[in-house]
C-alpha positions as CSV (number, residue, x, y, z in Angstrom):
1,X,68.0,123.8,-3.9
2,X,65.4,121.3,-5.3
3,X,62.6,123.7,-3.8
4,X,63.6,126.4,-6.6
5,X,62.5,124.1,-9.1
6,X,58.6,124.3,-9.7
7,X,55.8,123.8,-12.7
8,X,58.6,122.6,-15.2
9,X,56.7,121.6,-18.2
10,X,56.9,118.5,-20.1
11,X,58.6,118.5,-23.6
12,X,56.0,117.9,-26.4
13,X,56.5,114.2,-26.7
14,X,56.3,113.2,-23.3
15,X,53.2,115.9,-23.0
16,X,52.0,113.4,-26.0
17,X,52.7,110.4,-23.7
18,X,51.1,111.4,-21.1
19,X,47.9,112.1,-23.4
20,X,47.8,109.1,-24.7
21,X,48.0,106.9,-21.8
22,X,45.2,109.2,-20.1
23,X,42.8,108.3,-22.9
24,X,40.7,105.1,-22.2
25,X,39.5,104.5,-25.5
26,X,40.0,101.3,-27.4
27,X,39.9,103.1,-30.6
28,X,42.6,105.3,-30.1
29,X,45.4,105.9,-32.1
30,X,49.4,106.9,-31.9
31,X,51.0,108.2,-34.7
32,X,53.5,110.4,-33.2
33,X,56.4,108.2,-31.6
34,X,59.1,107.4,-34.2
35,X,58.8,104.1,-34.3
36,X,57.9,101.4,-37.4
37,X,54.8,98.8,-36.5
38,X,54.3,95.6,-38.2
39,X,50.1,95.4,-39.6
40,X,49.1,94.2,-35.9
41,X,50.7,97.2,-34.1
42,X,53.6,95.6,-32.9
43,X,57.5,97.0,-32.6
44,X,59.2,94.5,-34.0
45,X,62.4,92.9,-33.3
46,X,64.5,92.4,-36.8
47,X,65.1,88.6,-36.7
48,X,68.5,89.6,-37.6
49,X,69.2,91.3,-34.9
50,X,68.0,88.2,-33.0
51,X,70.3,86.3,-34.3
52,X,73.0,88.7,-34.1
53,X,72.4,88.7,-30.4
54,X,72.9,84.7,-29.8
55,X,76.1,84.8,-31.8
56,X,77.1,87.6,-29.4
57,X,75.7,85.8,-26.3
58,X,77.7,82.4,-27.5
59,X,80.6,84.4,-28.1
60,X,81.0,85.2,-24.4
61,X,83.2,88.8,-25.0
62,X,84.3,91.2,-22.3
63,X,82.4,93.3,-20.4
64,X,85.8,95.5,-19.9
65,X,85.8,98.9,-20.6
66,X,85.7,100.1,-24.3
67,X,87.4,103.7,-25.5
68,X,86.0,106.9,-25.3
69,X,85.2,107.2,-29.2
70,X,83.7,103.7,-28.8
71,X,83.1,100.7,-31.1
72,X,85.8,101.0,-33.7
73,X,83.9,98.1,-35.7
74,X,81.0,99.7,-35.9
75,X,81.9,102.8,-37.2
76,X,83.6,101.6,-39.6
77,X,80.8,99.3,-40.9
78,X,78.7,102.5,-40.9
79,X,81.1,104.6,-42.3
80,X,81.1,102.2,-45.4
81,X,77.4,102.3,-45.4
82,X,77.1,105.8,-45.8
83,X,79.7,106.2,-47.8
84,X,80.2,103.0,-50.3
85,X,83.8,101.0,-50.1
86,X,85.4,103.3,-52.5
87,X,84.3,106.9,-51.6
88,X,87.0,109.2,-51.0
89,X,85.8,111.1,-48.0
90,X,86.9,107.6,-46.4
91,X,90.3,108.7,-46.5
92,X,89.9,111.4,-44.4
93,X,87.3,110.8,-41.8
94,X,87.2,110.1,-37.8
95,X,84.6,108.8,-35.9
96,X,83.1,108.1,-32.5
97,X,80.2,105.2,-31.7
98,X,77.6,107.9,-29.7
99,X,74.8,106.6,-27.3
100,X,72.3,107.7,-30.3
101,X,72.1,109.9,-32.8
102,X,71.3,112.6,-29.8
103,X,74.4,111.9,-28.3
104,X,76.0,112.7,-31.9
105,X,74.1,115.8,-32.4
106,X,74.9,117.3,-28.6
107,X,78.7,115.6,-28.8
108,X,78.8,118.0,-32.2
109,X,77.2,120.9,-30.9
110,X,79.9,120.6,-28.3
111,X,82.8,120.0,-31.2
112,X,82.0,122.9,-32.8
113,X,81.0,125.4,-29.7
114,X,85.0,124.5,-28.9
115,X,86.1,125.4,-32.4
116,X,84.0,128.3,-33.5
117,X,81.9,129.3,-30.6
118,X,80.4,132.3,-32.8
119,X,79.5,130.5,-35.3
120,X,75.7,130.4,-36.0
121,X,73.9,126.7,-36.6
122,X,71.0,127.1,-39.5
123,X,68.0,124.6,-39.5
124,X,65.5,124.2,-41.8
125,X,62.0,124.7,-41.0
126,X,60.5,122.8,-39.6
127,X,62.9,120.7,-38.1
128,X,62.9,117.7,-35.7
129,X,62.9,120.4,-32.3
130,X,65.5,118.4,-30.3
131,X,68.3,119.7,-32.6
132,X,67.9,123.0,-32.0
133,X,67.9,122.6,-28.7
134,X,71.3,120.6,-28.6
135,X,73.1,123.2,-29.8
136,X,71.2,126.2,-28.2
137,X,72.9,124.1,-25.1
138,X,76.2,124.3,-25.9
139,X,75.6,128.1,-26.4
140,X,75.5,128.4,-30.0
141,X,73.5,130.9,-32.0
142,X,70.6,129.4,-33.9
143,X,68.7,130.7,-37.3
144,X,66.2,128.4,-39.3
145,X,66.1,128.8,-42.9
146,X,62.7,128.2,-45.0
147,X,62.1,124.8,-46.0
148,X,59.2,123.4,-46.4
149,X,55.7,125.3,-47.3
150,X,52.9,123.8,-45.3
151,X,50.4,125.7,-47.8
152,X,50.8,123.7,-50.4
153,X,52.6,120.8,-48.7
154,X,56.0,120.6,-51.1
155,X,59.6,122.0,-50.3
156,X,60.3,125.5,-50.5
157,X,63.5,125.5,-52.5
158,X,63.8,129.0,-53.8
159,X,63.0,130.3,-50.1
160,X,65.5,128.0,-48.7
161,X,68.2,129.5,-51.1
162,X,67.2,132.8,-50.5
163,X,67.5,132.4,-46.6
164,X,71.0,130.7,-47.0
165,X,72.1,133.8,-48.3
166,X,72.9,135.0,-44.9
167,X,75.2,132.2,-44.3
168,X,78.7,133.9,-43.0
169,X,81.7,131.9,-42.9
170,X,82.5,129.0,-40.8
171,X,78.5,129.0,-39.7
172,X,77.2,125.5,-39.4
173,X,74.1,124.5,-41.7
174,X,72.2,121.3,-41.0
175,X,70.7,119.0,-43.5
176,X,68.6,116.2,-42.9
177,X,70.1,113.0,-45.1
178,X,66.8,111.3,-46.4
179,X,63.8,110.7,-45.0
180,X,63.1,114.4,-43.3
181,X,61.3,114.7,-40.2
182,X,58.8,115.7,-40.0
183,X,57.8,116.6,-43.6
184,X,59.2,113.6,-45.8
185,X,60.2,115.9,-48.3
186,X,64.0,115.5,-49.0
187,X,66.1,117.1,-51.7
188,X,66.5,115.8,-55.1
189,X,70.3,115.4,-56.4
190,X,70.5,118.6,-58.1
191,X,69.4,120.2,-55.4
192,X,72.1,118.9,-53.4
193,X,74.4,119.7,-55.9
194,X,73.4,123.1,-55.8
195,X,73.8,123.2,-51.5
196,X,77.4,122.1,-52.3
197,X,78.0,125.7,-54.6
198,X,76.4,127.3,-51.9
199,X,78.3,125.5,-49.0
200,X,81.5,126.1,-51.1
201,X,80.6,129.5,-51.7
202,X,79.6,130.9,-48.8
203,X,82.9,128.7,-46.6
204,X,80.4,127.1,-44.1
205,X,80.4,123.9,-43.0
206,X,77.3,121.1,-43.7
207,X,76.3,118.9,-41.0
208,X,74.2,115.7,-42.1
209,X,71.9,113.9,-40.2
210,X,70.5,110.7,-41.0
211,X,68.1,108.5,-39.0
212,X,66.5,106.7,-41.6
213,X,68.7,105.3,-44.4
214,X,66.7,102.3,-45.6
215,X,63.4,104.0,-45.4
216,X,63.2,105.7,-48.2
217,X,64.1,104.1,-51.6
218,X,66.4,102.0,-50.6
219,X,70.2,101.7,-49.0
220,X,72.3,103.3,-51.2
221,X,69.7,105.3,-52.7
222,X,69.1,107.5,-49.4
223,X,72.5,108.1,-49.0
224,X,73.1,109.7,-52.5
225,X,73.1,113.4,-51.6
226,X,75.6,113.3,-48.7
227,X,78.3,111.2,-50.9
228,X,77.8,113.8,-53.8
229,X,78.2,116.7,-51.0
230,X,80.9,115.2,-49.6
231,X,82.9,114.0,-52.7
232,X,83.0,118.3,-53.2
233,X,83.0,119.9,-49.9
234,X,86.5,120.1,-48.0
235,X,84.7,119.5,-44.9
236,X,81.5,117.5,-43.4
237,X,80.2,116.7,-39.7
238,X,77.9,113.5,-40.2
239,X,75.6,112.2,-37.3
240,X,74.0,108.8,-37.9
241,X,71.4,106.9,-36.0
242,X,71.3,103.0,-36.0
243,X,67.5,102.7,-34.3
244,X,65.2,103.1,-37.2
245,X,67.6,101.2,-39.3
246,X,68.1,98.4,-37.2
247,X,65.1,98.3,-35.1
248,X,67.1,99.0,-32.3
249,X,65.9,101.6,-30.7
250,X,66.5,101.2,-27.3
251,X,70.0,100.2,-27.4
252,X,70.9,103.7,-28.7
253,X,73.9,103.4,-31.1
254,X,74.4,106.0,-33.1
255,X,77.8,108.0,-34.8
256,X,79.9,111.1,-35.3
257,X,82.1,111.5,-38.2
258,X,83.8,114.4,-38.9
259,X,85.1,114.2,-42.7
260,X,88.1,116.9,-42.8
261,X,90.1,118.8,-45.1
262,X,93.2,116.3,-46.5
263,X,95.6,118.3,-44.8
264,X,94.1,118.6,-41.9
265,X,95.9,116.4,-38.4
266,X,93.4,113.3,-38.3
267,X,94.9,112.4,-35.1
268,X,94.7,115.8,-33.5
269,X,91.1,115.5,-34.3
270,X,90.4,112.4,-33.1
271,X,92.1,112.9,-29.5
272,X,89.2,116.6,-30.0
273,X,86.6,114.7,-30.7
274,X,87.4,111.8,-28.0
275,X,88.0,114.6,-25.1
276,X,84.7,116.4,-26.3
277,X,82.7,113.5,-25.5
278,X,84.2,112.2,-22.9
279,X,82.8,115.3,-20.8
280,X,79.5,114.0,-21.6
281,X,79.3,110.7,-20.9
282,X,82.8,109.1,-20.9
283,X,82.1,106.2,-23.0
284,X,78.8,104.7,-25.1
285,X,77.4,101.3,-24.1
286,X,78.4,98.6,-26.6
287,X,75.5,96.3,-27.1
288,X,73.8,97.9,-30.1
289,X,76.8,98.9,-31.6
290,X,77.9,94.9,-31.0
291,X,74.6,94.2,-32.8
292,X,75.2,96.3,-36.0
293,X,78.9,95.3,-36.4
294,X,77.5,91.2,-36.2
295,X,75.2,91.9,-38.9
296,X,77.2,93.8,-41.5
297,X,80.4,91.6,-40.9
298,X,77.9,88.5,-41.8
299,X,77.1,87.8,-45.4
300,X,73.8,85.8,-44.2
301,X,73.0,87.9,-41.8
302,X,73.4,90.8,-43.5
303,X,71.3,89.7,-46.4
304,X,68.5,88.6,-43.7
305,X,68.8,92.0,-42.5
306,X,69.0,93.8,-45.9
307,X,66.0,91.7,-46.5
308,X,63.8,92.7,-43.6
309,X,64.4,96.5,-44.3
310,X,63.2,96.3,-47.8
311,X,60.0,94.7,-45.9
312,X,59.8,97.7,-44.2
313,X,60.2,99.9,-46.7
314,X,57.6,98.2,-48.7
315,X,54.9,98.6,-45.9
316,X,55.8,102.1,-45.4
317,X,55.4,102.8,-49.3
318,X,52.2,100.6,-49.5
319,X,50.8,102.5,-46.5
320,X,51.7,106.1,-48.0
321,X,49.6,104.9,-51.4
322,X,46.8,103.9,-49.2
323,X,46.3,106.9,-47.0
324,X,46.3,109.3,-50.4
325,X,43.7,106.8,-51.9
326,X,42.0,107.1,-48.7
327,X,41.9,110.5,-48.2
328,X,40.7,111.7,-51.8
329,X,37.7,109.1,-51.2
330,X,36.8,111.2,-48.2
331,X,38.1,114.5,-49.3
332,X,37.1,114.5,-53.4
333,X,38.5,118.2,-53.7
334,X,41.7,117.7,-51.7
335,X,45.2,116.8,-53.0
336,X,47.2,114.3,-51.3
337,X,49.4,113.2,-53.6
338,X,52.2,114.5,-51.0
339,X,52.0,111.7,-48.9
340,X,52.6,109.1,-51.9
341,X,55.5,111.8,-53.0
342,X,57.3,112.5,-49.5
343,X,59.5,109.6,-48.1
344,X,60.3,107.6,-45.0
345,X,57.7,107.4,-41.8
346,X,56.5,111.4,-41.7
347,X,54.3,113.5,-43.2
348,X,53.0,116.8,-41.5
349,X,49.3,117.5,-42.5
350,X,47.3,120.7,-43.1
351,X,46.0,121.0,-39.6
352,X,46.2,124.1,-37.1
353,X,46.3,123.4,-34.0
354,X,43.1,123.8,-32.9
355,X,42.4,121.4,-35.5
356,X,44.6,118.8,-34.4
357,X,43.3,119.3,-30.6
358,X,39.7,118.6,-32.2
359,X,41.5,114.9,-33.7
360,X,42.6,114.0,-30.5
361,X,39.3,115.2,-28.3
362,X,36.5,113.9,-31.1
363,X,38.5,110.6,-32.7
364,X,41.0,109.3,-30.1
365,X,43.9,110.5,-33.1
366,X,47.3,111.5,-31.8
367,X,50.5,113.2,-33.6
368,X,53.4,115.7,-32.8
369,X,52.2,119.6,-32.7
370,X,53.0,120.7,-36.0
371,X,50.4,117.5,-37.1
372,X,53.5,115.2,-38.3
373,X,51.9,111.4,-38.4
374,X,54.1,108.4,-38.6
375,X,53.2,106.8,-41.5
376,X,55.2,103.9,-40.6
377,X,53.3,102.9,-37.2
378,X,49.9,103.1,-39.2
379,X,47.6,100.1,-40.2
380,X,45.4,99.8,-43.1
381,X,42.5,100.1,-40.8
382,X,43.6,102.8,-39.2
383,X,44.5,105.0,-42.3
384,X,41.0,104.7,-43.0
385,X,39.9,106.1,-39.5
386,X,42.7,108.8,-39.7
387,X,41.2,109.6,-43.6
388,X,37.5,109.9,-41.9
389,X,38.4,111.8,-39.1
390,X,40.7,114.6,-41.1
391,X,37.2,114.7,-43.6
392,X,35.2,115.9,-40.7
393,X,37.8,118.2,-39.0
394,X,38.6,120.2,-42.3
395,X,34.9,120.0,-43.0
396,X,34.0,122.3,-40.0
């Protein structure tokens, strides 16, 4: 059996790894894991999420066996988070803590496979790969519609419209929340009110995605176009992701929601959506989840937390403002006033890839294929160094 089984490739990011790890130099540099890093290149633990933890450790709770959909607490803390305390898709909604906003995406890809196995899942382009390839899995058809123009780094609106055209009923079309990856460019609120005509129009049904609430403009602020879409759609899968957020990234907490139509059986839904997942991995582990619920249920530590995020956010801004300055030094006849525009930790620059093979062979610089950088995980030094090297490449 195993014998059959021979040159199977790695996926891009562990190809990146592998790269990276491989190159001796001192002056190398990662921007292409997802991950936020303090000014000395450190991950950083949120310190509250530290002291979330030795509250939890004191507390001395069961290691029992949880249910199927999970950390009841914690969804509901991040169903108010998403949402506000007062929005009405809370009235009808149903959730499940996932093992990651990967588990959510597959665990829906699953859902709807089950429901509407013809239905067709659109993604914009470009897109963060792993979700097509979630729902390619469960067998579902897959179309991307246009979304970003890499020509003149800025969304590609009118295409996006015109490709959503094709939508048929009861097709799925994912949206990323805030924060896009790997562009940074995200919808303005009349543009989301004009995706809720279309998704009205055309009887689909909008899945949301968000991995980086907090990283944009601020906590509510990021979340503004999925409560306007759901306050006027009659249905909504959401997938959330608590590692960027949080900092957590390795305990892997993340949620599905599916916000229904008002008439629709909330309990027949829920025993769907516990049974769907329960064929993938029978139950999520409850330490992150634990984490998240200690914070937001603490007035002091959710401030502390609330705090620490608007650090980040800051840095991430501040580093965006430098890199532009930093590359119109070097580059006097190119525009990069993208990267101040876009929000969150990615931007995708104007590289091919032979280009971007050159940045990794001649200045130690690594990022995803399509040239996303992390914005997030970049110094001030080394915005200067990235500045210098694109100069040169371009300048070929």
């Amino acid at each position: 059996m195993f014998n059959n089984l021979t040159n199977y490739e790695d996926d891009p990011i562990e190809a990146l790894f592998k790269r990276i790890g491989a190159d001796k130099s001192v002056d190398k540099i990662d921007l292409g894991i997802g991950v936020f890093r303090d000014q000395s290149g450190q991950v950083p633990v949120m310190q509250a999420v530290v002291e979330a933890e030795q509250q939890l450790l004191k507390q001395n709770a069961s290691k029992s066996y949880m249910s199927p959909l999970g950390n009841m607490d914690y969804c509901a803390d991040l169903e108010r988070s998403i949402f506000g305390v007062d929005h009405e898709a809370l009235q009808r909604i149903v959730s499940a803590q996932t093992p990651g906003a990967g588990a959510a995406l597959r665990g829906a890809a699953e859902f709807v496979q089950s429901l509407s196995p013809k239905a067709t899942v659109w993604f914009g382009s470009p897109c963060w790969g792993h979700q097509i390839e979630f729902f390619e899995r469960a067998g579902l058809s897959v179309k991307q519609y246009r979304y970003y123009n890499r020509a003149v780094s800025k969304l590609d609106f009118t295409g996006m419209l015109e490709d959503l055209g094709a939508l048929q009923e009861d097709d799925v079309l994912l949206l990323h929340g805030c924060c896009h990856n790997p562009t940074g460019e995200d919808l303005s609120l009349p543009q989301w009110q004009r995706i809720a005509e279309v998704v009205r129009e055309k009887r689909v049904v909008p899945l949301v995605d968000i991995a980086y609430q907090g990283f944009g403009s601020g906590i509510d602020e990021d979340v503004a176009g999925v409560r306007l879409l759901a306050g006027q759609v009659p249905q909504l899968i959401l997938t959330v992701s608590s590692s960027k957020t949080f900092g957590i990234y390795r305990e892997r907490a993340g949620l599905l929601s599916i916000v229904h139509q008002a008439n629709a059986s909330a309990d027949s839904l829920r025993r769907k959506l516990r049974d769907t997942l329960r064929q993938l991995y029978f139950m999520a582990p409850n330490h992150g989840a634990a984490i998240v619920h200690e914070i937001l249920s603490s007035e002091t530590l959710q401030q502390l937390w609330r705090d620490e995020l608007n650090a980040v956010r800051q840095q991430i801004v501040e580093m965006r403002g430098a890199l532009k300055v930093t590359l119109e030094q070097v580059n006097p006849n190119f525009d990069a006033s993208f990267i101040q525009r876009q929000k969150g930790m990615f931007s995708c620059l104007p590289l091919s890839a032979a280009q971007q093979l050159r940045m990794e062979q001649q200045h130690h610089i690594y990022m995803l294929p399509n040239a996303r950088v992390n914005v997030a995980a970049m110094s001030t030094e080394q915005s200067k160094a990235l500045a210098n090297a694109f100069a040169a490449i371009i300048g070929e």
